[in-house]
C-alpha positions in Angstrom: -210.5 34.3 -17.8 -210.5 32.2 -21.0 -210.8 35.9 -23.4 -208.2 37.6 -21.2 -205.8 34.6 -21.5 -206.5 34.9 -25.4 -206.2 38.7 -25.1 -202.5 38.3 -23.4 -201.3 35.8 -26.3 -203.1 37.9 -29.2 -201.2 41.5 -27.7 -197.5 39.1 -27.3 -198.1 37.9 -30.9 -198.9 41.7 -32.0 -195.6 42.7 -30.2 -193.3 40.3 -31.5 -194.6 41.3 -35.2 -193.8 44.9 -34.3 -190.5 44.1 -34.9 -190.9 43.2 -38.7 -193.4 45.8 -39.9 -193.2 49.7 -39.2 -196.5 51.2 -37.3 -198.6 53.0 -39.4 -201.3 55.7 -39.3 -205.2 55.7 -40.2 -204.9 59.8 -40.7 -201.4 59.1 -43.1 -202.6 62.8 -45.1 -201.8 64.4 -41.9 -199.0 62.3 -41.0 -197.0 63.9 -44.5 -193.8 63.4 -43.8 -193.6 60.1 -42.6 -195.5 59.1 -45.8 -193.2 60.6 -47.8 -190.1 63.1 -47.7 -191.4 64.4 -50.8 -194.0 66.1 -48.7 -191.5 68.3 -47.1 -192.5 72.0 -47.7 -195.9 71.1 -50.1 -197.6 73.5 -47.6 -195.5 76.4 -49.0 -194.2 77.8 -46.0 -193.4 76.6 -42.7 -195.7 73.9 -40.9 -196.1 72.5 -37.5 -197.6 68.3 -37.5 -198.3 66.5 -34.6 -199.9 62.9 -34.5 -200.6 60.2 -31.9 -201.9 57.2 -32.3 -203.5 54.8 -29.0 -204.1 51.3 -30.8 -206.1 48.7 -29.4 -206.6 49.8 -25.6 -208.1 47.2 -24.2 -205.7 44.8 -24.5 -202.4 44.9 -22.2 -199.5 45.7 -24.1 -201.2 48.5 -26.3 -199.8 50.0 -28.4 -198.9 54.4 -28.6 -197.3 56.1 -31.4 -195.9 59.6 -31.6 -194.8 61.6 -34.2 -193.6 65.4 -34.4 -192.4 67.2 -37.5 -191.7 70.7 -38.6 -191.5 71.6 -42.9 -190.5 74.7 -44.9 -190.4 76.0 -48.4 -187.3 78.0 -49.3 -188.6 79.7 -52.7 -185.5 80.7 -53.6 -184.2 77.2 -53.9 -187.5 75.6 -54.8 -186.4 73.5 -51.8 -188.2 72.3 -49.2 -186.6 70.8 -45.7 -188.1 69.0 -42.7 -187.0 67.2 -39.4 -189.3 64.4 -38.3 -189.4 62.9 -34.7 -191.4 59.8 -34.0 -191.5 56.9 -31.4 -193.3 53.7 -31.0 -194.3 52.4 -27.9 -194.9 48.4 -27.6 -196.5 46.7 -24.4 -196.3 49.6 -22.6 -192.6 50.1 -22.7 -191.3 46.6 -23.3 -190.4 47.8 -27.1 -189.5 50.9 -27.9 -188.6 52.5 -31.1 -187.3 56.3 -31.7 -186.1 57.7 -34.9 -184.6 61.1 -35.5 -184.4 62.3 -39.4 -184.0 65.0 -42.0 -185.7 65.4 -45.2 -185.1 67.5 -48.3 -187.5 67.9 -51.2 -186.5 69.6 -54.9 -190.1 71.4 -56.7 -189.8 71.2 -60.2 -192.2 71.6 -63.6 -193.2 69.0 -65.9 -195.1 71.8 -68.0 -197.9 73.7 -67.3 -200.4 71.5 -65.5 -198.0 68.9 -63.5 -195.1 68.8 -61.1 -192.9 67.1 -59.9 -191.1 66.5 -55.9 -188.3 64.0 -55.3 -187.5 63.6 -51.7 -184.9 61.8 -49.7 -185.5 61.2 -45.6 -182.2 60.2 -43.5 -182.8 59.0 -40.2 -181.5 57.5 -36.8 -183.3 54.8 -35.8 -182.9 53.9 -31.8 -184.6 50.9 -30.8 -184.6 49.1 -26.9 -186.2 46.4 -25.3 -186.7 46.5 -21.4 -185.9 42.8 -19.7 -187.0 43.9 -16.5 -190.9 43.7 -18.0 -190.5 39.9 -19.4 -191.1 37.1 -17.0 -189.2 34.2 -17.9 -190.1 29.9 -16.7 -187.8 30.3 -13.9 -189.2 33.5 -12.0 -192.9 31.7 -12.2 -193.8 29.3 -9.1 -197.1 27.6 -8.0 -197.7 30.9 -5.7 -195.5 33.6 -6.6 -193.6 35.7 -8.9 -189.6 35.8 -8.7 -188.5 39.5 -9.0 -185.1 38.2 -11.0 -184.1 35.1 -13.4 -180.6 33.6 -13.8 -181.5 34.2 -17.8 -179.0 36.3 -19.8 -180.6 39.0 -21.7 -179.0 40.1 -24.9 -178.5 43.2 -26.1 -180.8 45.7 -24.9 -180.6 48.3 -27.4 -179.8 48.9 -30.8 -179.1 51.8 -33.1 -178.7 52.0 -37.0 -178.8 54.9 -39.5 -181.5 54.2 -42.5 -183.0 56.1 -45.8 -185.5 56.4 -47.5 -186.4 58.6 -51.2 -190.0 59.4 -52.8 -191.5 60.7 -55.1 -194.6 63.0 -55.8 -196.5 63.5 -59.1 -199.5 66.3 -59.2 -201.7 68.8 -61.0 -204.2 71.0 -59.4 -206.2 68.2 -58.3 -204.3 65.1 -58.8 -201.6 63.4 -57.1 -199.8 60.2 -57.0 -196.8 59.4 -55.1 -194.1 56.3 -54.1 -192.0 56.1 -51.4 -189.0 53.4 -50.8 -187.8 53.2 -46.9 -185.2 51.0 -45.5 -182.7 51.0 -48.5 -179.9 50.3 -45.9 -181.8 46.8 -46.0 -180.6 46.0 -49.3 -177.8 45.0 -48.0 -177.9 41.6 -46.9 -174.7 42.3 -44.6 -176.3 45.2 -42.7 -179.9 43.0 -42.0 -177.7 40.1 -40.7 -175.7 42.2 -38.5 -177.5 45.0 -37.6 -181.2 43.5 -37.9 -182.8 46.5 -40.8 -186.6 46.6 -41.0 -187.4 44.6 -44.4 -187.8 47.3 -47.5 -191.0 48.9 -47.3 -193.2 50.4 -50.7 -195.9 52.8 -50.7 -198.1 54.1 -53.4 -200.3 56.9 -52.7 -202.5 58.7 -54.5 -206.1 60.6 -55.3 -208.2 63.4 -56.7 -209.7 66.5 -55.6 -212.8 68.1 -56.7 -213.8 71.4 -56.1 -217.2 72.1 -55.4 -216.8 75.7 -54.3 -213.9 77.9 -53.3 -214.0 81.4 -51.4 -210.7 82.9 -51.7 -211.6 86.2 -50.1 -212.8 84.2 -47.0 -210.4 81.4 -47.4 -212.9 79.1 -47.2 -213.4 76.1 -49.3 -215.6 73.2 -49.9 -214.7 70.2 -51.8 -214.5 66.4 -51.8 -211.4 64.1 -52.1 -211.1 60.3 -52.7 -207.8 58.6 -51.9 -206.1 55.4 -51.6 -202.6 54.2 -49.9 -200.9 51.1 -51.2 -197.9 49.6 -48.3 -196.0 46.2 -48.9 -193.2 45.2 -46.2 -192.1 42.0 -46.1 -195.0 39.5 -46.5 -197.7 41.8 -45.7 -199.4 43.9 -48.2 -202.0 46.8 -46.9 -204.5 48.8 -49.5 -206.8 51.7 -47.8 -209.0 53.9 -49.9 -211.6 56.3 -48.8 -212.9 60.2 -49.4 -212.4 63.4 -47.0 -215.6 66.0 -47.5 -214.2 69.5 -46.5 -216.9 72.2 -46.0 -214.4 75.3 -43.8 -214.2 75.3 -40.9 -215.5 71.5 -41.1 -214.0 67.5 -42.0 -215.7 64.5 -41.8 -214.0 61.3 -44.0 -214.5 57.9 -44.0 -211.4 54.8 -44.7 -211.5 51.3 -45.0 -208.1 49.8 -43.6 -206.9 46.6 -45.0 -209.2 46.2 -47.4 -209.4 41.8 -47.8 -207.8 41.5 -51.0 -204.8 40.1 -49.8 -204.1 37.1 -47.6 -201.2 36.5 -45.2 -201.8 39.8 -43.4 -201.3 40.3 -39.5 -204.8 41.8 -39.0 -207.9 42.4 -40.1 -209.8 45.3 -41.7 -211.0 48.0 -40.5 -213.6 50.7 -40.5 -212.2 54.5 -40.0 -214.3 57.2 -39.0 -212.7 61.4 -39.4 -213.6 64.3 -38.0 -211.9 67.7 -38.2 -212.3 71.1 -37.2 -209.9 74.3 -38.2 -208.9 77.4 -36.4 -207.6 79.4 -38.6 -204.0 78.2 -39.3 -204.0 75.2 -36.6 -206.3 72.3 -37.7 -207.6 69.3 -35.5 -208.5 66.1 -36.7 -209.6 62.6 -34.6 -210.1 59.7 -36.3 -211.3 56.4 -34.5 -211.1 52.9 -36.0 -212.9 49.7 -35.2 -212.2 46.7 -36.0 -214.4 44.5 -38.9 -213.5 41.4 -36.8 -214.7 39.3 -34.3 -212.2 41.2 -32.0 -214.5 44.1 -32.7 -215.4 44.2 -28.8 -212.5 43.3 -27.3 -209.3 45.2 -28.5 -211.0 48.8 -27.7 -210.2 50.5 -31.6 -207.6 52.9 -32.3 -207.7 57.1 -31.4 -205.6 59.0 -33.6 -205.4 62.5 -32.8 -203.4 65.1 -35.6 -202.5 68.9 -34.6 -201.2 70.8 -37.7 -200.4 74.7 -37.7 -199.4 76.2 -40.8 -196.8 79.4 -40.8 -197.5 81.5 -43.7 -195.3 83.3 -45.6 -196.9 86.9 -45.3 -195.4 89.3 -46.8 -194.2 87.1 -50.4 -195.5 88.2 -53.1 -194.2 84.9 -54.9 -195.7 82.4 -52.3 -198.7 81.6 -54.7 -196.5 80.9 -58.0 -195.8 77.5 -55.8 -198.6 75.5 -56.7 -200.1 73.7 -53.8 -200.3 69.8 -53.8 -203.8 69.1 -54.0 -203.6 66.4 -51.3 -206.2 67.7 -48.6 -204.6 70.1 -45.9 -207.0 70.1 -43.5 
């Protein structure tokens, strides 16, 4: 009784924080687009992503994010567009957040060996809270639950338009990217008012090494080491770990949250990846667990990506768009 009582105030606490800091995802290479709008057409045609993520199941009030995007390259503009979908779920309904968006990305050449992809991501951001899930003091008795309270709830929903802009560095095998969300938030008005999500930075980056390609067979083999850098508000997140591709195979290994900074809402944790391809659709599971004492009790995270890519067949120009070497598994 004592660990489920703790369990109840620990999942409350996590929900009430949900509020401040956007959710975020352990497979963020196959979560492009919500990393960055930059990422918008780097697959150099048109591409189907699809993530969800089950954090924490053990405890009531998990939490379930899902996102759902589709990206394309127009060569002719050196252009690439997107639309991204995505919802977070918070105590199993209590909080809810859905955002709608559009994303445009511009390809351009430093020189020979790097590029470079600005992107911009506006979005509608829908957020609700249902009442009928919260118990308040008066609805509790010695015996008995009241189905109603005399309490007044607020407003129930809320929704805001928000932005964000990136940008993407790369070469052949290195990249290194930035993204700025929530720059409706620097306006002091709009947070007071409308209650914006505090400015959140990324920087993202790594290297690829190719230990063996196989055009003819499109099969590859190669090693990549990454890192993802996030500050929102008081919080500061750095991950960094290394995918091995051998076609059709992934495995890949993180560490989330390493303990460099203090102040943070959880602990570390340990990331495991696995993927598998079929031809143009791609699978990847990732499970983390927790470097805690909690390690037992909170039931990880399952994250589960789908990506099908839509080639362009019949252009002869596809290849002079140079790939970002960011792993597409």
């Amino acid at each position: 009784m004592k660990h489920y009582i703790s369990a109840i105030i620990l999942a409350t606490t996590l929900v009430a924080n949900c509020l401040a800091v956007d959710p975020q995802f352990s497979q963020f290479s196959a979560a492009k687009l919500y990393l960055s709008p930059s990422f918008a057409g780097s697959s150099g045609g048109g591409r189907l992503i699809m993530n969800v993520r089950d954090q924490w199941s053990k405890l009531p009030g998990t939490f379930l994010t899902y996102s759902a995007s589709y990206d394309h390259y127009i060569e002719k503009y050196r252009s690439g567009v997107g639309v991204l979908v995505m919802k977070d779920d918070a105590g199993h309904g209590l909080i809810s957040t859905t955002t709608l968006g559009l994303q445009y990305s511009y390809n351009f050449d430093i020189n020979r060996q790097w590029r470079v992809r600005p992107g911009l991501h506006f979005y509608y951001r829908y957020r609700n809270i249902d009442f009928n899930k919260l118990q308040f003091s008066d609805q509790i008795g010695f015996d008995y639950i009241a189905p109603s309270s005399i309490e007044n709830s607020p407003m129930e929903s809320v929704g805001s338009f928000d932005a964000s802009s990136s940008v993407l560095v790369y070469s052949d095998n290195i990249w290194i990217g930035t993204t700025i969300d929530h720059l409706m938030s620097m306006s002091q008005t709009l947070v007071n008012e409308i209650g914006y999500l505090p400015l959140r930075y990324s920087v993202y980056g790594g290297s690829k090494y190719m230990i063996n390609q196989r055009t003819i067979l499109n099969k590859e083999e190669s090693f990549s080491g990454a890192f993802h850098y996030l500050h929102q508000d008081q919080y500061n997140y750095l991950d960094i770990g290394a995918y091995y591709i051998n076609s059709p195979l992934m495995i890949g290994l993180w560490y989330r949250g390493l303990p460099v900074f203090r102040k943070n809402p959880n602990a570390g944790a340990v990331s495991i990846h696995a993927g598998y391809r079929f031809e143009n659709l791609s699978l990847q599971y990732s499970y983390d667990f927790t470097t805690s004492r909690l390690i037992t009790k909170t039931g990880g995270a399952h994250e589960i990506s789908l990506t099908y890519l839509i080639s362009n067949e019949g252009s002869t120009r596809r290849r002079s768009h140079k790939m970002v070497p960011c792993p597409e598994f």
